[in-house]
C-alpha positions in Angstrom: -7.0 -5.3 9.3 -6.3 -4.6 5.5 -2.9 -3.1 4.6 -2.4 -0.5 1.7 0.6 0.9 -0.2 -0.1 4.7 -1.1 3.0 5.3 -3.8 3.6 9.2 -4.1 6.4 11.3 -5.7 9.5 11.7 -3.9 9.7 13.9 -1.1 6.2 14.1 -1.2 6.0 10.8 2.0 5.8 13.4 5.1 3.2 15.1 3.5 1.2 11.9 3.2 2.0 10.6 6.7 0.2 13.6 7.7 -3.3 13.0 5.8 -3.2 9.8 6.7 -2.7 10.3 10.2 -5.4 13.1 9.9 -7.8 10.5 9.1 -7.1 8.3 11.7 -5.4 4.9 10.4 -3.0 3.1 12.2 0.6 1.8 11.8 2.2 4.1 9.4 5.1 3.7 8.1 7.2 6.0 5.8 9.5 4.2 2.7 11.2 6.0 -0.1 8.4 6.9 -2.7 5.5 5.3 -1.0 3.7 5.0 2.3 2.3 2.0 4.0 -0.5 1.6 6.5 -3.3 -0.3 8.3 -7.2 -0.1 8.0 -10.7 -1.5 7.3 -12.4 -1.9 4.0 -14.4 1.1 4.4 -11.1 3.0 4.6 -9.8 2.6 0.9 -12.5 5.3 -0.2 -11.5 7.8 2.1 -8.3 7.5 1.4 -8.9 8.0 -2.3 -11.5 10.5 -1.7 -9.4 12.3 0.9 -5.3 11.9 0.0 -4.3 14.7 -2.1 -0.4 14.0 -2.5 -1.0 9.9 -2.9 -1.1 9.0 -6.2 -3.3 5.9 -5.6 -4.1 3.3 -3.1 -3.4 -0.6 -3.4 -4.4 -3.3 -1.0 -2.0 -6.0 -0.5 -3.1 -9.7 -1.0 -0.1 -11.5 -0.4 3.7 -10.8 0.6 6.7 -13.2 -0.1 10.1 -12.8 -1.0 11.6 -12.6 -4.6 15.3 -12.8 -5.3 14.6 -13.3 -9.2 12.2 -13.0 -11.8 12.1 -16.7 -12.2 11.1 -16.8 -8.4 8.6 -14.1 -8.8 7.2 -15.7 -11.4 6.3 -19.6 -9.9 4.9 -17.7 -7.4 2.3 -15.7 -9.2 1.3 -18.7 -11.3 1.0 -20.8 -8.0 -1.4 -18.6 -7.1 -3.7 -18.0 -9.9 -3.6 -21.8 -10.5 -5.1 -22.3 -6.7 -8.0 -19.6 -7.9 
């Protein structure tokens, strides 16, 4: 399973739970300005076709923890220099 981050205006993150749900992915979960959820490959165009209130849709790659920008920053050059 992919995971995606659907960023939207705030307020606007109920309305989104609902399309999503409407179109039948799993595990969503509801942040401040965005709204995160589970699904196959074939699922990032119906979301974008589908999602009216979502401003876009991003797959995640990878996930790790950040307390600075010098932090942030080894970690994004590890990665393209393991490309």
């Amino acid at each position: 399973m992919l995971e995606f981050v659907i960023p939207c205006l705030l307020g606007l993150e109920s309305l989104v739970d609902d399309e999503i749900k409407k179109l039948g992915l799993s595990d969503v979960r509801v942040e401040n300005g965005r709204v995160l959820c589970r699904g196959e490959a074939r699922d990032i165009a119906r979301l974008n076709i589908n999602l009216r209130c979502g401003a876009r849709v991003i797959l995640v790659l990878h996930k790790f923890r950040a307390t600075d920008f010098e932090r942030s920053e080894e970690r994004r050059v590890g990665k393209e220099c393991r490309s």
